[in-house]
C-alpha positions in Angstrom: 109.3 105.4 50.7 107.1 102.9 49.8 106.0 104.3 46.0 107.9 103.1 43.0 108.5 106.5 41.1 110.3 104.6 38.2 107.1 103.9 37.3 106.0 107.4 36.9 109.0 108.8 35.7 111.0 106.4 33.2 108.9 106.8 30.1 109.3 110.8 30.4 113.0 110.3 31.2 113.7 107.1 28.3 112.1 109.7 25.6 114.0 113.1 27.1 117.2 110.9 26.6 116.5 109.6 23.1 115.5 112.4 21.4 118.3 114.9 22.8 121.1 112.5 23.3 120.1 109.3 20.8 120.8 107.0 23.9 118.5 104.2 25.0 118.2 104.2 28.5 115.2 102.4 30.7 116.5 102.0 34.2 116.6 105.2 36.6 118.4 105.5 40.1 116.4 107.1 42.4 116.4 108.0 46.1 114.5 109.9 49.0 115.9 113.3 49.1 118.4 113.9 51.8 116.4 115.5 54.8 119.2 118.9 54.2 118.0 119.0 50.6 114.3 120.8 49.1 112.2 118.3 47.3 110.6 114.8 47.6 112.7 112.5 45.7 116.3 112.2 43.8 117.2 111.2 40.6 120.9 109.7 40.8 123.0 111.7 37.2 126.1 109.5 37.7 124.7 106.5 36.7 123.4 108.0 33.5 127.1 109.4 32.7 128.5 106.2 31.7 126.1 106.3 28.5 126.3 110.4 28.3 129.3 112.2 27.9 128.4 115.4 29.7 129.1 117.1 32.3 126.5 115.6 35.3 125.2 119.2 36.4 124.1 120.2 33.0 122.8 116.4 32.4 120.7 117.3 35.8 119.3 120.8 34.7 118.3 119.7 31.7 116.2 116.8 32.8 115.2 119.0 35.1 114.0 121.3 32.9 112.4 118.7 30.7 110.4 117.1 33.9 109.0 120.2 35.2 107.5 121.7 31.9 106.1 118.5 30.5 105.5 116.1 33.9 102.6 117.4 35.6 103.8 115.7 38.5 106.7 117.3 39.0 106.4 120.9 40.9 109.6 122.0 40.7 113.7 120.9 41.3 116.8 122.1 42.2 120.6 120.5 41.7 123.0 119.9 44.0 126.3 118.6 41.9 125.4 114.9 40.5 122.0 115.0 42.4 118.5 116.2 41.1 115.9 117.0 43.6 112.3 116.4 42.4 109.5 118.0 44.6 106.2 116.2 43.1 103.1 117.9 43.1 99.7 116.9 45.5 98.3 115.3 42.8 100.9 112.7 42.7 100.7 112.0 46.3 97.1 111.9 45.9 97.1 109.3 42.8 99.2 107.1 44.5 97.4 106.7 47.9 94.6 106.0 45.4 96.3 103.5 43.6 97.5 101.9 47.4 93.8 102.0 49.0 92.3 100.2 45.8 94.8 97.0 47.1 94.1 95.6 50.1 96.7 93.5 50.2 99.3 96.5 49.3 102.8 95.8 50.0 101.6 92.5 52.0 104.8 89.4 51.8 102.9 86.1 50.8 102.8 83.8 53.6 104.6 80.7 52.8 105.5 76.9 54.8 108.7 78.8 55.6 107.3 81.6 57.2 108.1 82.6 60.6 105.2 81.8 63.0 105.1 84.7 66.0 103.1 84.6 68.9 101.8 88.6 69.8 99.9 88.6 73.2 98.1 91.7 74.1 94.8 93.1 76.1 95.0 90.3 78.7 92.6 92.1 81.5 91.6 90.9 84.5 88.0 89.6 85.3 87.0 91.6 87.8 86.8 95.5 86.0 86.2 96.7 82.5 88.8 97.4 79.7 90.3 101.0 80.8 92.3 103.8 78.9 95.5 101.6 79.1 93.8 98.5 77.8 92.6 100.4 74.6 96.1 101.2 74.2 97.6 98.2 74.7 95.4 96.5 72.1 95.0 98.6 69.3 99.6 98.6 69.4 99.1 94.9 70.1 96.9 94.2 67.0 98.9 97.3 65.0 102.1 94.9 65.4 99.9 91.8 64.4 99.0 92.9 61.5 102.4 94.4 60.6 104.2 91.3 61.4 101.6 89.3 58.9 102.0 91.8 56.3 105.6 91.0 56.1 104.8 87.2 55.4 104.7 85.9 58.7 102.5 83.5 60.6 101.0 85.7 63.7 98.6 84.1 66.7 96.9 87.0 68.6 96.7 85.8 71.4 95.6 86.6 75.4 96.2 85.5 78.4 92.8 86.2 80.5 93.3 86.8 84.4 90.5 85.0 85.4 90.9 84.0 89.4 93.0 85.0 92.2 92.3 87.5 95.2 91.4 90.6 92.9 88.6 88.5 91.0 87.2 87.5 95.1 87.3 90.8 96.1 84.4 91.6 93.6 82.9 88.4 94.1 82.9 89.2 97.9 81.5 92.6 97.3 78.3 91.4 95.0 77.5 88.7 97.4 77.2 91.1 100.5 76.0 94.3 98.5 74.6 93.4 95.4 71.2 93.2 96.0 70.9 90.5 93.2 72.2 93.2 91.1 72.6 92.3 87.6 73.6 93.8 83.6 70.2 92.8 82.5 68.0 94.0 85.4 70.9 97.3 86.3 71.2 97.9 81.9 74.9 98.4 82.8 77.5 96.9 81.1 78.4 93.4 82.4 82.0 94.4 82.9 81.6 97.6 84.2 78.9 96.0 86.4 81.9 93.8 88.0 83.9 96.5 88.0 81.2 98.4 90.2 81.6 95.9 92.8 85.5 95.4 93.0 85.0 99.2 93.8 82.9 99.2 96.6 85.1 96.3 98.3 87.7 98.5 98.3 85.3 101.1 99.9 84.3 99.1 102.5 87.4 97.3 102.8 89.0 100.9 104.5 86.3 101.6 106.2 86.9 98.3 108.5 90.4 99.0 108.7 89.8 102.5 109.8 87.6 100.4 112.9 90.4 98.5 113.8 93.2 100.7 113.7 90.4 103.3 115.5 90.4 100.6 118.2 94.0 100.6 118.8 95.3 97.5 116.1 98.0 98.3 113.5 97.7 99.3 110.2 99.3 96.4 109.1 97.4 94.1 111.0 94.0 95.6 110.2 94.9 95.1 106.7 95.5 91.5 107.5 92.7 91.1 109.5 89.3 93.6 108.4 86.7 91.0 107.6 86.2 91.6 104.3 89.7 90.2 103.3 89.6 87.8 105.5 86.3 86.4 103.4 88.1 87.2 100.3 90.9 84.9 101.2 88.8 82.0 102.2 86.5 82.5 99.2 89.6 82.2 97.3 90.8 78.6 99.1 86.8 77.6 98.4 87.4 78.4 95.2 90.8 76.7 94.4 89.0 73.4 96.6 86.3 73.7 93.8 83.5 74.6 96.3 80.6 74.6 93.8 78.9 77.5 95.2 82.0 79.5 95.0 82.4 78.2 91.6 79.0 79.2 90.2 79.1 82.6 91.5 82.5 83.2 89.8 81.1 81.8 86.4 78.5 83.7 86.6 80.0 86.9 87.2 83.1 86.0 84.9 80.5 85.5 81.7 79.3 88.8 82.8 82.8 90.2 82.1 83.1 88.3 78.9 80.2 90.0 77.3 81.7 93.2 78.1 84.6 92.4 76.6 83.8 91.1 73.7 80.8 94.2 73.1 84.4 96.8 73.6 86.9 94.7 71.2 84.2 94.7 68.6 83.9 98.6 69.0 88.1 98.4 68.9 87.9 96.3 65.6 90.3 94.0 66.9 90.0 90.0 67.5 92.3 87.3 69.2 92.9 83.5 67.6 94.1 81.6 70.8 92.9 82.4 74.5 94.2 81.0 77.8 93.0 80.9 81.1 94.5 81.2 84.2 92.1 79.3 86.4 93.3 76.5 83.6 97.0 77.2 83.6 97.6 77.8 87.3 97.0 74.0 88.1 99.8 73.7 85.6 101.7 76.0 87.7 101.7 74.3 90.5 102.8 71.2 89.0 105.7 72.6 87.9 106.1 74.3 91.1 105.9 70.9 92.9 108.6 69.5 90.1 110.9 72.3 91.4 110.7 71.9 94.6 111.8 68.0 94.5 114.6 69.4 92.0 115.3 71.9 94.4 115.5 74.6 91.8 112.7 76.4 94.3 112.6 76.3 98.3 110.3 77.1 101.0 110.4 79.7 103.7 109.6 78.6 107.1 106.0 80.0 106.6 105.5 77.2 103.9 105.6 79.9 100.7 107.3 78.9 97.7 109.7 81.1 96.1 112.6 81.0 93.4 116.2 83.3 94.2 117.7 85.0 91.1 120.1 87.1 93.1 122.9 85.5 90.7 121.2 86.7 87.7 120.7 90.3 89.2 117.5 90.2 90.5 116.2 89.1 94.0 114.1 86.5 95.2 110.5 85.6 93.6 107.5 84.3 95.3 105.6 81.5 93.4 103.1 80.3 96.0 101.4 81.5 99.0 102.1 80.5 102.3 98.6 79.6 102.2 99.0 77.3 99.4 97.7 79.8 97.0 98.8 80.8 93.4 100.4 84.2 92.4 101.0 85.6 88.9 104.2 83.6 88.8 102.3 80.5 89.7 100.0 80.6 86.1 102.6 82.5 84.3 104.9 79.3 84.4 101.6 77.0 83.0 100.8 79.6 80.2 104.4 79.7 79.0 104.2 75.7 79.2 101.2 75.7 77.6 102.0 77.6 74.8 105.1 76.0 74.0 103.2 72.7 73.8 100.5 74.6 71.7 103.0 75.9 69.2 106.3 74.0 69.5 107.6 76.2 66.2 107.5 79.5 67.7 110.4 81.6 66.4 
């Protein structure tokens, strides 16, 4: 349970057992009381016999006794054969979590060379809308487990992995450029990441309007989708930016440091903080490299419309795109540079 109650209890029990029974006694079993049982803690009697010849319920109600008239943590007990039930008072409770908060490193393990070093990733938004409900959630268990895992003596790297390009980060990018206005967190005194976030939703606004148009004018939904303008210069803006166009580039800077100073104002507000980042307009180039590596190897293959894609049917699952037709990266495609990259970063991980 976390409390040692030998601490509390042995001197009352090594005089009780002196003075009644002229034995000298100064180690005491005890146990959390079975969940069936009343009371808060157990004191084992058969242990005890070996040095008392009595019989082991009598040995219990007379400690018992003893406890509950001059221990003023002890409330009241009950016996159940060899077993003594202690229910502690309040106060005891009380004095303890006193004693525990005036440690801060309470029950912490020492962290030592042999330590086990663990990675924890956790938050690891995406660039183009603030930190939601689920994101609050996913960091404050992320950083919970962190700091569990280093209280038992291991070596822990928060870490994150922030989804910083790709299609949904355009989208926004798309949406500012055409309807911003030169809209910004310091002249708007919104939030930089909400700010983005503003944006990403009115492409999607717009974005259904125009496919509304076309389908209105007889064109599938499926092709509208494909085809509405706005996507359209979401996907080439996404090509400029993967070619390194540098207007394309400074917008998304721009509008990505935005983001960051969002972030960072909401996990100071959370209390929680990260020692390693990654990127994945870093790791994707990374990505493709591999990619490219598997191809010659021909652990991956390409589909006649020139996408890239791995098949794990023999391992249950099915088959898994890793590039675009297009040329472009997925999820997969950076996922496969981060893991790289973090190996290479921390070659011990356990």
């Amino acid at each position: 349970m976390g409390i040692d109650y030998k601490v509390n209890f042995t001197k009352s029990l090594s005089f009780l057992i002196k003075e009644k029974y002229q034995v000298s006694i100064s180690d005491f079993e005890f146990q959390a009381t079975r969940k069936e049982f009343e009371g808060d803690i157990t004191l084992l009697i058969y242990p005890l016999l070996k040095f008392i010849k009595i019989n082991p319920e009598e040995l219990a109600q007379s400690i018992g006794q003893y406890l509950n008239t001059n221990n003023k943590y002890v409330e009241k007990f009950n016996v159940v054969k060899g077993f003594l039930n202690l229910t502690l008072t309040d106060s005891f409770f009380l004095n303890e979590f006193k004693v525990i908060f005036s440690k801060s490193k309470y029950g912490h393990k020492p962290i030592s060379k042999s330590s086990s070093k663990i990675m924890v990733e956790f938050s690891s938004p995406n660039t183009n809308k603030p930190l939601h409900l689920g994101h609050i959630r996913n960091n404050l268990l992320g950083y919970s487990i962190s700091r569990i895992l280093e209280a038992n003596g291991n070596k822990v790297i928060k870490t994150q992995i922030i989804n910083d390009r790709g299609i949904h980060i355009c989208k926004s990018m798309v949406a500012w450029k055409k309807f911003g206005n030169g809209e910004t967190p310091f002249n708007s005194k919104i939030k930089g990441d909400q700010l983005v976030g503003k944006y990403y939703v009115v492409f999607e606004t717009e974005y259904k309007k125009e496919i509304e148009i076309l389908v209105n004018k007889g064109k599938s939904e499926d092709y509208a989708k494909q085809n509405a303008p706005l996507i359209v210069e979401a996907k080439q803006m996404l090509k400029l930016w993967e070619s390194k166009d540098p207007d394309v580039c400074s917008l998304w800077l721009k509008m990505n440091k935005w983001v960051y100073d969002g972030f960072t104002e909401t996990y100071k507000k959370l209390g929680v903080h990260f020692d390693s980042y990654y990127y994945e307009s870093n790791t994707y180039l990374l990505g493709k490299k591999i990619i490219d590596k598997g191809i010659k190897s021909g652990v991956f293959f390409k589909k006649d419309d020139g996408s890239v894609w791995i098949d794990l049917t023999d391992d249950g699952l099915d088959e898994k795109l890793l590039l675009r037709s297009d040329g472009t990266s997925v999820y997969m495609t950076q996922d496969l540079g981060t893991a790289y990259n973090r190996l290479e970063d921390v070659p011990d991980l356990n």
